[in-house]
Biopython code that builds the backbone (N, CA, C, O; Angstrom):
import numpy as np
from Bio.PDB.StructureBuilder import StructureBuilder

atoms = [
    (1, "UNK", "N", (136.699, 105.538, 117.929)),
    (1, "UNK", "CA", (137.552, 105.850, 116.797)),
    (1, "UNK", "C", (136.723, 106.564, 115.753)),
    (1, "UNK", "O", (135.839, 106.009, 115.100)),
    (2, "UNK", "N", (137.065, 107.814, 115.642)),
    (2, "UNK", "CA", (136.083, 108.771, 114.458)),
    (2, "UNK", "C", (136.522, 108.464, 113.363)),
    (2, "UNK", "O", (135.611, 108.627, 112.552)),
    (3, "UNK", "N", (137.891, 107.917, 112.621)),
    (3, "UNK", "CA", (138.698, 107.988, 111.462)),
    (3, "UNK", "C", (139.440, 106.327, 111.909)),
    (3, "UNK", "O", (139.944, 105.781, 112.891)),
    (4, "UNK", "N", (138.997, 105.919, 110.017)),
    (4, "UNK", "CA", (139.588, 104.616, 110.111)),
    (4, "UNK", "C", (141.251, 104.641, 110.184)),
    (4, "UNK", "O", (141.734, 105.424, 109.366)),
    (5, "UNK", "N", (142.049, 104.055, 110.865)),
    (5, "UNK", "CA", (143.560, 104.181, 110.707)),
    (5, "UNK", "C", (143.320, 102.998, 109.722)),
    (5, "UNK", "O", (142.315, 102.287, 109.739)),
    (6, "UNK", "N", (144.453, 102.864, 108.793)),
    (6, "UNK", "CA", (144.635, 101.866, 108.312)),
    (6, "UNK", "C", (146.284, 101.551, 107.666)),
    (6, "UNK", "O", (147.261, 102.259, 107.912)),
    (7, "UNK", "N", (146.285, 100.591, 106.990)),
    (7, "UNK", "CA", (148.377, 100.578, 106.734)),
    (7, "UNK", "C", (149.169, 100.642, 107.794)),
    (7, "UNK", "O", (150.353, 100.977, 107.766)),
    (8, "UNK", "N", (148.305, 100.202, 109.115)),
    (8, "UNK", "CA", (149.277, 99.929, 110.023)),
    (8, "UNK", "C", (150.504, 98.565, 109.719)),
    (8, "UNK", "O", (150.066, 97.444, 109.457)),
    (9, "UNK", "N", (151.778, 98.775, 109.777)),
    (9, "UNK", "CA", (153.011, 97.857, 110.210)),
    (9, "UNK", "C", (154.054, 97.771, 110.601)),
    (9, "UNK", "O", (154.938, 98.592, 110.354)),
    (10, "UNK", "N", (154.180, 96.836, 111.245)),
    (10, "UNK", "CA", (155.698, 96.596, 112.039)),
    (10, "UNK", "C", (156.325, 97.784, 111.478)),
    (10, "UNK", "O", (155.879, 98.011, 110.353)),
    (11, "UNK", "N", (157.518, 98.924, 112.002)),
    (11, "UNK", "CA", (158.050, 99.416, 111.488)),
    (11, "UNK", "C", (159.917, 98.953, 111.719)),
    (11, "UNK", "O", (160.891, 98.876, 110.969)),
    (12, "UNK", "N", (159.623, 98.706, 113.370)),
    (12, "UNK", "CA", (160.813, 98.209, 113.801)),
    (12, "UNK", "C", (160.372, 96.793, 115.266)),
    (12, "UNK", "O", (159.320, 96.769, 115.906)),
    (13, "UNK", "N", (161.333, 95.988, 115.387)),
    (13, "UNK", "CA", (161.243, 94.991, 116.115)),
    (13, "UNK", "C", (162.429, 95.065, 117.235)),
    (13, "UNK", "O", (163.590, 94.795, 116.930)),
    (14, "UNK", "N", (162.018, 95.483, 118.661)),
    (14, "UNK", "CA", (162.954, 95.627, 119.677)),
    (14, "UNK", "C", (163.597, 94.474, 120.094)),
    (14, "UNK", "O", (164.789, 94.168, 120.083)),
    (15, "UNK", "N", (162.428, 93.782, 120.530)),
    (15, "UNK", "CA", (162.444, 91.983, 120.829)),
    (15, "UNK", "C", (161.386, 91.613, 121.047)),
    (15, "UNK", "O", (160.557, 92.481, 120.771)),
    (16, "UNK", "N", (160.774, 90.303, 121.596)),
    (16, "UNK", "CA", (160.039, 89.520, 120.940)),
    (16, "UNK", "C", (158.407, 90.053, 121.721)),
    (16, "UNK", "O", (157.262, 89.636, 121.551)),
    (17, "UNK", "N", (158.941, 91.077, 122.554)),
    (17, "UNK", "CA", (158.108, 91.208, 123.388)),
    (17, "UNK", "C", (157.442, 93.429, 123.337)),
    (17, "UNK", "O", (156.529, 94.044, 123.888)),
    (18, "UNK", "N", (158.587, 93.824, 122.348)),
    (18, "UNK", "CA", (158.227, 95.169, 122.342)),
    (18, "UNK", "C", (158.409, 95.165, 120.787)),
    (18, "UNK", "O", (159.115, 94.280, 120.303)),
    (19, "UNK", "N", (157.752, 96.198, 119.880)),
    (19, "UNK", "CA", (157.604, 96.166, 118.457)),
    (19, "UNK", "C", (157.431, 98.067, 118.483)),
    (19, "UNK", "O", (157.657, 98.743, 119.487)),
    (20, "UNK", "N", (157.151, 98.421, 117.631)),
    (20, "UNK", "CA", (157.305, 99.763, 116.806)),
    (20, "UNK", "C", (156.694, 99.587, 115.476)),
    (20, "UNK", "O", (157.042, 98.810, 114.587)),
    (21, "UNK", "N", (155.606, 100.541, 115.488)),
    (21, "UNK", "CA", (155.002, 100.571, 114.408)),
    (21, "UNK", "C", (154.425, 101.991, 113.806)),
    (21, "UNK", "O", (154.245, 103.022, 114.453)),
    (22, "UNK", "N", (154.218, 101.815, 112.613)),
    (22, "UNK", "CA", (154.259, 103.287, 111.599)),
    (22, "UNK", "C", (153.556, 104.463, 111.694)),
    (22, "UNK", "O", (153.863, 105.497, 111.101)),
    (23, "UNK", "N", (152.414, 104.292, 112.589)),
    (23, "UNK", "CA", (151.519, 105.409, 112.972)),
    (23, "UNK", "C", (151.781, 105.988, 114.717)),
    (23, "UNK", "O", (152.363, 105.240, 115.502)),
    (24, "UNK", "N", (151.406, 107.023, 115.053)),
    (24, "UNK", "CA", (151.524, 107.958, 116.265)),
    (24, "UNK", "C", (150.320, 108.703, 116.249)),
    (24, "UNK", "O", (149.253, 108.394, 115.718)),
    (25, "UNK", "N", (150.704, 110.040, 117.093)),
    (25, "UNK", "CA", (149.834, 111.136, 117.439)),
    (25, "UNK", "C", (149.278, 111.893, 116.448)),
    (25, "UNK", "O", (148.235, 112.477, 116.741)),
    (26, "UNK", "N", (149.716, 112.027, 115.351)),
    (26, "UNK", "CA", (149.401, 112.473, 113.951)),
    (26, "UNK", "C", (148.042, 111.743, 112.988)),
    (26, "UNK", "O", (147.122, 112.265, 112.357)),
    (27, "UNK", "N", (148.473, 110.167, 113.256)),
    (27, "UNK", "CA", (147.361, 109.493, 112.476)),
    (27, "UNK", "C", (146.146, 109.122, 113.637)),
    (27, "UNK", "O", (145.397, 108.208, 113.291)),
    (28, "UNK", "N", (145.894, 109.702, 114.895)),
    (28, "UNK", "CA", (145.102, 109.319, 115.408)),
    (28, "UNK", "C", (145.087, 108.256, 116.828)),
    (28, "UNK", "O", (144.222, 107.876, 117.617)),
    (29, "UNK", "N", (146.374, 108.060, 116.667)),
    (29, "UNK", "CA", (146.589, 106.419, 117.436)),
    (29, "UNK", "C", (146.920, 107.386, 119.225)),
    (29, "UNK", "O", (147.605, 108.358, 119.542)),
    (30, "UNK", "N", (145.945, 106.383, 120.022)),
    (30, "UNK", "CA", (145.985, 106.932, 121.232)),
    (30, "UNK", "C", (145.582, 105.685, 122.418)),
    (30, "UNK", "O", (145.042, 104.622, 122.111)),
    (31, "UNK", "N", (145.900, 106.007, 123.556)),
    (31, "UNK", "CA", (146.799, 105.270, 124.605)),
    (31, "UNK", "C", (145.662, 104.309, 124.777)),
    (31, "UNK", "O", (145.982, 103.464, 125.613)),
    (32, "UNK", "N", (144.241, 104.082, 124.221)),
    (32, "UNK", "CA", (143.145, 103.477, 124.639)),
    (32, "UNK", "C", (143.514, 101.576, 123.752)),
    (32, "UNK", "O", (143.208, 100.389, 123.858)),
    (33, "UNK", "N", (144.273, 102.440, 123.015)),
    (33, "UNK", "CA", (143.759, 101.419, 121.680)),
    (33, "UNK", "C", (144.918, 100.064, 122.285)),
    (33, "UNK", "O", (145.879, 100.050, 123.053)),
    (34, "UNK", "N", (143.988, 98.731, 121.217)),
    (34, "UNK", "CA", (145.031, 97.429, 121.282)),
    (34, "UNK", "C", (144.693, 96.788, 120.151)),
    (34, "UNK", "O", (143.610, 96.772, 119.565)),
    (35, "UNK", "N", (146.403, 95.902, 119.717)),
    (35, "UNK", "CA", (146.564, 95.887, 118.610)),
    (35, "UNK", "C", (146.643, 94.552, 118.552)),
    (35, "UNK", "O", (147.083, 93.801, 119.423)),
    (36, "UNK", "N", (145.997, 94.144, 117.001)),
    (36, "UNK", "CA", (146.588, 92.594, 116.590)),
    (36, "UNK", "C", (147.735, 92.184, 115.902)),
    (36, "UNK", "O", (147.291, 91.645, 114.888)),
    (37, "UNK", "N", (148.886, 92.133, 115.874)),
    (37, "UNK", "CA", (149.841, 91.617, 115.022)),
    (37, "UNK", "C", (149.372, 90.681, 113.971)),
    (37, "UNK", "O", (149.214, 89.584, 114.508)),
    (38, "UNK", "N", (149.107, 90.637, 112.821)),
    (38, "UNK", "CA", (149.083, 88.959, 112.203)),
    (38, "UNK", "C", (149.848, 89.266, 110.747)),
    (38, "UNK", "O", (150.353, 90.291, 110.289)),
    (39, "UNK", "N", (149.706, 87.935, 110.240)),
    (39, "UNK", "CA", (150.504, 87.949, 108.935)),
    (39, "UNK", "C", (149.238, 87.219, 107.868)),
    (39, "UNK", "O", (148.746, 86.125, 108.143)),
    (40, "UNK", "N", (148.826, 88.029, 106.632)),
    (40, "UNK", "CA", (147.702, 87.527, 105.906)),
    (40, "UNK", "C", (148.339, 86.500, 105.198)),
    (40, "UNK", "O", (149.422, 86.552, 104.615)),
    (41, "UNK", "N", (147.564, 85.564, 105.304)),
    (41, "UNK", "CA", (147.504, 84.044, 104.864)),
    (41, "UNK", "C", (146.956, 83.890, 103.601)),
    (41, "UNK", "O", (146.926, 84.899, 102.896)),
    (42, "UNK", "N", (146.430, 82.648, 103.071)),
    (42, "UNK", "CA", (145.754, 82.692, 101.882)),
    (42, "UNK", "C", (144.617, 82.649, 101.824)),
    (42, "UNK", "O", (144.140, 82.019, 102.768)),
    (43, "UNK", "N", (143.491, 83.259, 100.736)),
    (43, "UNK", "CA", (142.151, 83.359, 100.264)),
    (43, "UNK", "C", (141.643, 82.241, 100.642)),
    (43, "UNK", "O", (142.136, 81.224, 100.154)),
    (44, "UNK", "N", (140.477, 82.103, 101.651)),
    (44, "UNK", "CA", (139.472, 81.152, 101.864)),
    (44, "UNK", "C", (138.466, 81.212, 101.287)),
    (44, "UNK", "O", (137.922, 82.312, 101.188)),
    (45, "UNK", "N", (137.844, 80.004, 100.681)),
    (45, "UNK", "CA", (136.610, 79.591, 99.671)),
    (45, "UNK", "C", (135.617, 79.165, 100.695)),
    (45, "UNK", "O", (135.796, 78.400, 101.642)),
    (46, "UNK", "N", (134.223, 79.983, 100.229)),
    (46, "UNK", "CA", (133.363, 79.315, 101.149)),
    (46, "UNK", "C", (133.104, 77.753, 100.264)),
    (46, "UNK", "O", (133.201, 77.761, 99.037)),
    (47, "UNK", "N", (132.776, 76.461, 101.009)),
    (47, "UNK", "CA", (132.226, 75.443, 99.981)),
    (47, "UNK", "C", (131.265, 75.251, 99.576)),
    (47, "UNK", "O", (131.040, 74.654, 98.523)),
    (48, "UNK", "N", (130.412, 75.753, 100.381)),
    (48, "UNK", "CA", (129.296, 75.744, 100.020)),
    (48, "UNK", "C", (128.489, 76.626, 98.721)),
    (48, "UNK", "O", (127.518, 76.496, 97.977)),
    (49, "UNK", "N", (129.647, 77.640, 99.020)),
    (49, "UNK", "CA", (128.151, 79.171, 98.198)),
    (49, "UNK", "C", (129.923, 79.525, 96.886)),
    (49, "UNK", "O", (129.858, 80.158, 95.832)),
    (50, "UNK", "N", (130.993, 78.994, 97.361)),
    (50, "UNK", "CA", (132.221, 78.975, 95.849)),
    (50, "UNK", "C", (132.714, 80.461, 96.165)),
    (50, "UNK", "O", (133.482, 81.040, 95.397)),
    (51, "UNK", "N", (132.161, 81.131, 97.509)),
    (51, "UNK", "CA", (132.665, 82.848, 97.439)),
    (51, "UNK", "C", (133.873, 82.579, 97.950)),
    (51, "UNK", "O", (134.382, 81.565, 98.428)),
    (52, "UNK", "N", (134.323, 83.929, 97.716)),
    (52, "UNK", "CA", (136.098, 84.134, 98.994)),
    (52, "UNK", "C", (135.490, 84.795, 100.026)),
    (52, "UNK", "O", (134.934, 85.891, 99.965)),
    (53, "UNK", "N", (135.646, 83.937, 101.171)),
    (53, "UNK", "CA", (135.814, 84.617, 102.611)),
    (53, "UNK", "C", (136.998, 86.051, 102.676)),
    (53, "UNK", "O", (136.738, 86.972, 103.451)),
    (54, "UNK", "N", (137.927, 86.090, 102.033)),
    (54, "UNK", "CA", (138.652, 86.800, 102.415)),
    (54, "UNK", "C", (139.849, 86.097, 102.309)),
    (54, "UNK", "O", (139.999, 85.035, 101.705)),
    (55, "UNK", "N", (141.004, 86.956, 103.137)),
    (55, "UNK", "CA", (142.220, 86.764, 103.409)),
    (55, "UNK", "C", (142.322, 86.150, 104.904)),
    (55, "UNK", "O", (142.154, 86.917, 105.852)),
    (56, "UNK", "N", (142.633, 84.591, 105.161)),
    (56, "UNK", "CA", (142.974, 84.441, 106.797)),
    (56, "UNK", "C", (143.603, 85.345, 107.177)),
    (56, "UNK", "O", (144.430, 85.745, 106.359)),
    (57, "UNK", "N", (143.565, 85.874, 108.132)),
    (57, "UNK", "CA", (144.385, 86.301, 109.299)),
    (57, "UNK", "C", (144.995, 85.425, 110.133)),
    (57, "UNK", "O", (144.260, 84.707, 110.810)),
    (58, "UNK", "N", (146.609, 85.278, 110.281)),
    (58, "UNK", "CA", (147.358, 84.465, 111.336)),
    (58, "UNK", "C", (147.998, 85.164, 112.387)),
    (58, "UNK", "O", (149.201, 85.425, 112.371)),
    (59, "UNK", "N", (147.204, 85.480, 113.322)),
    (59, "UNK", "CA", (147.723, 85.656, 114.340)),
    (59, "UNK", "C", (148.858, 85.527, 114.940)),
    (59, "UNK", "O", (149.333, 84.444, 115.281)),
    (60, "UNK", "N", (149.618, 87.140, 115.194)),
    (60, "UNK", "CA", (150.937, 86.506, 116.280)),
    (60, "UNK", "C", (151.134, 87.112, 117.449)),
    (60, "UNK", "O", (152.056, 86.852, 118.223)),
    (61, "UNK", "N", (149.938, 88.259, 117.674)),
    (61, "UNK", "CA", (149.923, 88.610, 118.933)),
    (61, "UNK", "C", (149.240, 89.880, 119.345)),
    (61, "UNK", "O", (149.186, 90.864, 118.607)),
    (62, "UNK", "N", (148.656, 89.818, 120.700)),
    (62, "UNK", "CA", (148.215, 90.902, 121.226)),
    (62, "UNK", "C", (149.053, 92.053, 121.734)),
    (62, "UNK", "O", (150.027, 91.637, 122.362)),
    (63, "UNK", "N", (148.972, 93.519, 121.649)),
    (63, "UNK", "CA", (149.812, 94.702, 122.303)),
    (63, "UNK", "C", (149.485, 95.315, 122.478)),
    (63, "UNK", "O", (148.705, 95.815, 121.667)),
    (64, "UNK", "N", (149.759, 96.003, 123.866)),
    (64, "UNK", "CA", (148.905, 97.453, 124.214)),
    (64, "UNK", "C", (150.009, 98.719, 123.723)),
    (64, "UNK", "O", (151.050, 98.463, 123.118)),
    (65, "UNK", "N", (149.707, 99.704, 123.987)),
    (65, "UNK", "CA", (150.599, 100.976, 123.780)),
    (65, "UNK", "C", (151.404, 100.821, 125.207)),
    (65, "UNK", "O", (151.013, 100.344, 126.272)),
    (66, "UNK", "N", (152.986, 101.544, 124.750)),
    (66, "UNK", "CA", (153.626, 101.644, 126.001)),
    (66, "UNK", "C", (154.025, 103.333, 125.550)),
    (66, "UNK", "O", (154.340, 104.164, 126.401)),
    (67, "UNK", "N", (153.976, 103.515, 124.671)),
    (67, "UNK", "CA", (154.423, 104.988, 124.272)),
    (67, "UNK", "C", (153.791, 105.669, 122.955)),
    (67, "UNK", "O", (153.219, 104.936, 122.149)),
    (68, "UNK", "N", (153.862, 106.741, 122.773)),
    (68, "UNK", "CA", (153.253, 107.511, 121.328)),
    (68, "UNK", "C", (154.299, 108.317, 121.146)),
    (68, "UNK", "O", (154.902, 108.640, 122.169)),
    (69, "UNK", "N", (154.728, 108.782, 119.998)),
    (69, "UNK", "CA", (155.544, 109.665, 119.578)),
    (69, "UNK", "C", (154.239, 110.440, 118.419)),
    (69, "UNK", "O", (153.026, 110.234, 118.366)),
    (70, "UNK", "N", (154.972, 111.200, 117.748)),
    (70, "UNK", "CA", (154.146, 111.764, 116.907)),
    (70, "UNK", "C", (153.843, 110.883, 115.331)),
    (70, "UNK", "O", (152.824, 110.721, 114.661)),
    (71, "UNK", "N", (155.077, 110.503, 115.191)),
    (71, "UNK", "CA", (154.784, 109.229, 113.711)),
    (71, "UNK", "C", (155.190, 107.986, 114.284)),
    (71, "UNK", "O", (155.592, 107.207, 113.420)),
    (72, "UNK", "N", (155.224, 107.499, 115.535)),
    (72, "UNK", "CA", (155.003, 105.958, 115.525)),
    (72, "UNK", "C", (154.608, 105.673, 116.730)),
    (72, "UNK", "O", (154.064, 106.608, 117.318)),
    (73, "UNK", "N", (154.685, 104.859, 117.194)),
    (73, "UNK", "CA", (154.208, 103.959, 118.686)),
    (73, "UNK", "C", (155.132, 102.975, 119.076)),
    (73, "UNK", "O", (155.685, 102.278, 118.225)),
    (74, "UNK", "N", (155.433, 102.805, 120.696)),
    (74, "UNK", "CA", (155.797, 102.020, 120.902)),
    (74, "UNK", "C", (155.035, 100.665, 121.358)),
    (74, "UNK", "O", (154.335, 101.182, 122.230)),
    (75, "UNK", "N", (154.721, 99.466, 121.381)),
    (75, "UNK", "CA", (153.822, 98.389, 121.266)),
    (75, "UNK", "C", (154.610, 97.326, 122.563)),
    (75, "UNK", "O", (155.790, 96.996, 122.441)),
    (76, "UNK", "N", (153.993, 97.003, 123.437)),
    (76, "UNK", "CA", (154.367, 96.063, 123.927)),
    (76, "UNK", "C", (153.032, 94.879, 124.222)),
    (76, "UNK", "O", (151.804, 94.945, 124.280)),
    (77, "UNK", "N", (154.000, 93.883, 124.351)),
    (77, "UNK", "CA", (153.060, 92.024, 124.001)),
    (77, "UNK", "C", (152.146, 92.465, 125.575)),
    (77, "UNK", "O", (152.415, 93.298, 126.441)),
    (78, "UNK", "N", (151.257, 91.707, 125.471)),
    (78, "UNK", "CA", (149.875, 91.405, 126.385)),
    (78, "UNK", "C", (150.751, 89.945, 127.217)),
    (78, "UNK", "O", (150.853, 89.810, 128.436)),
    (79, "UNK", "N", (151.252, 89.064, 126.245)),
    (79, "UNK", "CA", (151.557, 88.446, 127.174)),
    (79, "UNK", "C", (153.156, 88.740, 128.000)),
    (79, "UNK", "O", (153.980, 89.556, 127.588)),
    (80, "UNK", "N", (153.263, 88.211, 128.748)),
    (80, "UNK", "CA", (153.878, 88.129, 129.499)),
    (80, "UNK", "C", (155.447, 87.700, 129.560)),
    (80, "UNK", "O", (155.441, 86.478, 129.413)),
    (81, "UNK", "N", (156.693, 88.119, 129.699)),
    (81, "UNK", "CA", (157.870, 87.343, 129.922)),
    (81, "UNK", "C", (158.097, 86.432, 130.450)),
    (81, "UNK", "O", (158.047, 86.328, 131.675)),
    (82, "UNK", "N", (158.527, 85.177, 129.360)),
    (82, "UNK", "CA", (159.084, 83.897, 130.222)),
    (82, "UNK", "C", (159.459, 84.086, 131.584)),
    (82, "UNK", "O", (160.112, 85.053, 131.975)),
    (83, "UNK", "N", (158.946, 82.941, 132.472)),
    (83, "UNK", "CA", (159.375, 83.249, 133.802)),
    (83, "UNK", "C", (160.059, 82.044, 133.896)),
    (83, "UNK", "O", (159.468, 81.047, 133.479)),
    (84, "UNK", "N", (161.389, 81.896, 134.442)),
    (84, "UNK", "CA", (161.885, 80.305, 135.734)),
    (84, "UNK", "C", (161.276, 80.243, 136.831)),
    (84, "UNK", "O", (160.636, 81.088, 137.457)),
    (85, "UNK", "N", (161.531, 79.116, 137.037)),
    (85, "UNK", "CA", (161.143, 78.553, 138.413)),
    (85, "UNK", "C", (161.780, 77.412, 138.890)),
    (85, "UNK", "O", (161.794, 76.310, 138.342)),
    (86, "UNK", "N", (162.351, 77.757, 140.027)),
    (86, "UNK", "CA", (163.483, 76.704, 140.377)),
    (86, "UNK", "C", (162.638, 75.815, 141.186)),
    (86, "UNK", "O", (161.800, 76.457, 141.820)),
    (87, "UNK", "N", (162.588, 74.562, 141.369)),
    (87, "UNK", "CA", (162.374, 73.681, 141.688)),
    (87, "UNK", "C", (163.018, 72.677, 141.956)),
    (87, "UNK", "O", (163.048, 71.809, 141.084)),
    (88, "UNK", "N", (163.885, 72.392, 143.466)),
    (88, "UNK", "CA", (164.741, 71.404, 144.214)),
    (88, "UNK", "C", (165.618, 71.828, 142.981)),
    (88, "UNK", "O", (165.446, 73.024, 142.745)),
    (89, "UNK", "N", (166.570, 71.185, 142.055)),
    (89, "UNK", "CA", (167.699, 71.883, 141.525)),
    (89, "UNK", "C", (167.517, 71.993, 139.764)),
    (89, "UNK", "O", (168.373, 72.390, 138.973)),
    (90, "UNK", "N", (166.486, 71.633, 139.534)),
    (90, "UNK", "CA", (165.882, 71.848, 137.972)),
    (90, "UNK", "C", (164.729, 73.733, 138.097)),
    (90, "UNK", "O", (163.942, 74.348, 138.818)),
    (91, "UNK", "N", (165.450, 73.797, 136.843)),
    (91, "UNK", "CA", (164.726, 75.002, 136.350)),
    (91, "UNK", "C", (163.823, 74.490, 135.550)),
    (91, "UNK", "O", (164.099, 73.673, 134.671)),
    (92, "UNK", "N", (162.452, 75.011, 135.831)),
    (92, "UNK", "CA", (161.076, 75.072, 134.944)),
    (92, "UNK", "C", (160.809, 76.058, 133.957)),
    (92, "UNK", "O", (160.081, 77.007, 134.249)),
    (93, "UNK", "N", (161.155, 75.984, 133.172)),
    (93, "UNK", "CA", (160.351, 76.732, 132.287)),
    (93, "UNK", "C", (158.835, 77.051, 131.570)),
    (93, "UNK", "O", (158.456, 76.159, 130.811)),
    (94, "UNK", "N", (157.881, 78.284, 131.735)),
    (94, "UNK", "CA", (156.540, 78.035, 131.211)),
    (94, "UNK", "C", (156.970, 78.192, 129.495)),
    (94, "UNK", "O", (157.999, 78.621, 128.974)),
    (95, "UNK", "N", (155.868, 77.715, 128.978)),
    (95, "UNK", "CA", (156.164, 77.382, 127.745)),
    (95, "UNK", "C", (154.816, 77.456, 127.031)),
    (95, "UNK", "O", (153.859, 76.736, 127.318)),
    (96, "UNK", "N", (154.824, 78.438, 126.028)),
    (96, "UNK", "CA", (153.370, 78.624, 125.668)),
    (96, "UNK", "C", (153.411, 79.069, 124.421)),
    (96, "UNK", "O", (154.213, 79.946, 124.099)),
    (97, "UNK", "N", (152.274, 78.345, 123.275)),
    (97, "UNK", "CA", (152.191, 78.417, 122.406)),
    (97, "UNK", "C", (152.176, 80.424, 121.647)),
    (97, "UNK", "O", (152.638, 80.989, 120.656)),
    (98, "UNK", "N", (151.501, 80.746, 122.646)),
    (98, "UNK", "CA", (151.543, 82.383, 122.203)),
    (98, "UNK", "C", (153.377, 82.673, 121.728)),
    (98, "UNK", "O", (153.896, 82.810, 120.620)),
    (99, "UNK", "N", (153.810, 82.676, 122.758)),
    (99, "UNK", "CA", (154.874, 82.889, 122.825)),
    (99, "UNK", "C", (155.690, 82.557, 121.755)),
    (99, "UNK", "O", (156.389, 83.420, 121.223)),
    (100, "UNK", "N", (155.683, 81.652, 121.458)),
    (100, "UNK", "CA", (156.186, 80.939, 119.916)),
    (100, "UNK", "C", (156.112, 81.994, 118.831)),
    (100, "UNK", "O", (156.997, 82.587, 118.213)),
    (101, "UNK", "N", (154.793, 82.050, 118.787)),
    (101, "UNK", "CA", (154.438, 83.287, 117.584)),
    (101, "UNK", "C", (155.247, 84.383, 117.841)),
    (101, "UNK", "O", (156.181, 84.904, 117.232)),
    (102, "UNK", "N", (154.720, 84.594, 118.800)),
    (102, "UNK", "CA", (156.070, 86.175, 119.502)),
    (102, "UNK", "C", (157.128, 86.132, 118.503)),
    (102, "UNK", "O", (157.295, 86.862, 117.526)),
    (103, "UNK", "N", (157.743, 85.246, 118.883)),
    (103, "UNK", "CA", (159.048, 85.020, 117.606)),
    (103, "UNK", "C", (159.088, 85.135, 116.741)),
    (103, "UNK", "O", (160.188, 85.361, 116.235)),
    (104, "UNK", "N", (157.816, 85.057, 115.863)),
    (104, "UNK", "CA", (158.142, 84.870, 114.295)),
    (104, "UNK", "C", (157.140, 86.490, 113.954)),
    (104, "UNK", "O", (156.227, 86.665, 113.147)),
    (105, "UNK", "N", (157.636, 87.247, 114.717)),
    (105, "UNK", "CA", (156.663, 88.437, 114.264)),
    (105, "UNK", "C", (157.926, 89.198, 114.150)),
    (105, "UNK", "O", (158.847, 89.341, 114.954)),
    (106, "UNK", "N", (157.646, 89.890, 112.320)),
    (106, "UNK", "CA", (158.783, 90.313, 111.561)),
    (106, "UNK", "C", (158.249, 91.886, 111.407)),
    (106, "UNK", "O", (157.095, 92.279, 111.575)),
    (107, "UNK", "N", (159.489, 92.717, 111.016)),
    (107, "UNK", "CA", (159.227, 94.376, 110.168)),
    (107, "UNK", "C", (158.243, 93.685, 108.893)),
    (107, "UNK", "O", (158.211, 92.613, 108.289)),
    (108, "UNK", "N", (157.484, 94.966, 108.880)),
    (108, "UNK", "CA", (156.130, 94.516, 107.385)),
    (108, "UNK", "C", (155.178, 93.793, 108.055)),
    (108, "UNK", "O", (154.078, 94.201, 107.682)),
    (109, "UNK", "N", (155.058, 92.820, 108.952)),
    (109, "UNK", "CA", (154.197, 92.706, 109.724)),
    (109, "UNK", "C", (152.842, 93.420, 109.363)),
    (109, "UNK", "O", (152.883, 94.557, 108.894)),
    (110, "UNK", "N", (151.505, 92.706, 109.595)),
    (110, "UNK", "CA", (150.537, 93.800, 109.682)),
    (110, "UNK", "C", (149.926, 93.725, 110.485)),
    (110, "UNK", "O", (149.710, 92.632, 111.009)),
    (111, "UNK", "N", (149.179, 95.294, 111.096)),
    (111, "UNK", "CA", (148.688, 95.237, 112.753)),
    (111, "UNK", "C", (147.480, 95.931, 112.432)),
    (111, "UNK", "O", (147.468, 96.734, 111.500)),
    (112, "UNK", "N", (146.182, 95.628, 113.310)),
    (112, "UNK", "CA", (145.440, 96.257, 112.992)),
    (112, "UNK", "C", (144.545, 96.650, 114.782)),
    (112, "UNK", "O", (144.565, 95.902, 115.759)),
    (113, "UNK", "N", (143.976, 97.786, 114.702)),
    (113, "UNK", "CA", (143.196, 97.799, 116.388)),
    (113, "UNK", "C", (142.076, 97.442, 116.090)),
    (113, "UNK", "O", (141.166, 97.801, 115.343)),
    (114, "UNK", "N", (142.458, 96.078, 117.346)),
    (114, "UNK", "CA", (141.083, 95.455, 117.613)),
    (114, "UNK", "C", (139.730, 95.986, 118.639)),
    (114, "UNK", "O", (138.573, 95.599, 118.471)),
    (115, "UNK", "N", (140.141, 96.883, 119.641)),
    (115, "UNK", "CA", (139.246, 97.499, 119.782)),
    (115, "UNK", "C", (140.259, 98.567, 121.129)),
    (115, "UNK", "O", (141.445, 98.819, 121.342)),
    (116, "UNK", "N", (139.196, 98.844, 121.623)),
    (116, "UNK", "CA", (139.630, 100.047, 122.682)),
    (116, "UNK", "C", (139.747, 99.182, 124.400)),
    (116, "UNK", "O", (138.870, 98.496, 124.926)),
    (117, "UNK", "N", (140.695, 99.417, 124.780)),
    (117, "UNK", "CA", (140.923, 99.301, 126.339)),
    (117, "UNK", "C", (139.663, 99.579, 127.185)),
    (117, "UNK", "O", (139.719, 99.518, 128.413)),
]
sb = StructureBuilder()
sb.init_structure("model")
sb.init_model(0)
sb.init_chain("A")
sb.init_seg("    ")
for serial, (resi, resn, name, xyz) in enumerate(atoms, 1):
    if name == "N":
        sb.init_residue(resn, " ", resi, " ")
    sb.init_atom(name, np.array(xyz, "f"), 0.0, 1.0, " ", f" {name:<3s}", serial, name[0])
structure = sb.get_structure()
């Protein structure tokens, strides 16, 4: 990456598993890159030394590129679609904490690339 992108966010939300966000072929963004979804949390104090760490980051998910347009991207989840599984006459469901988050990832959202493919 020669040029920092930055002000990446959610622009639009397909479902819980594909997202749309504000940058494309214009700001740099290309098929290598993967993204973090999170939502900034509140200012952490170190205790020891009284500084601010910063802003947490809360994580809601990993995405690779599924498409580029020229001003946005299309984003799809790393993980995976709920799967069933039938078993004698009960359905199983996997059930995973990632997934949860999936859900609560909103437009305004902020995303940032964590590194290259």
């Amino acid at each position: 990456m020669d040029k920092q992108i930055s002000n990446i966010v959610i622009a639009s939300k397909i479902d819980d598993y594909q997202i749309v966000i504000n940058k494309g072929l214009k700001d740099s963004i290309d098929s290598s890159m993967r993204f973090l979804v999170y939502e900034e949390g509140d200012e952490i104090i170190d205790p020891s030394t009284n500084k601010s760490l910063g802003n947490l980051e809360i994580p809601k998910g990993f995405f690779k590129i599924m498409h580029i347009q020229d001003s946005m991207t299309t984003l799809v989840s790393e993980l995976r679609k709920e799967k069933n599984f039938l078993i004698g006459l009960q359905i199983y469901k996997e059930l995973d904490v990632e997934k949860d988050l999936l859900s609560k990832i909103k437009v305004g959202d902020k995303v940032k690339i964590v590194n290259k493919i």
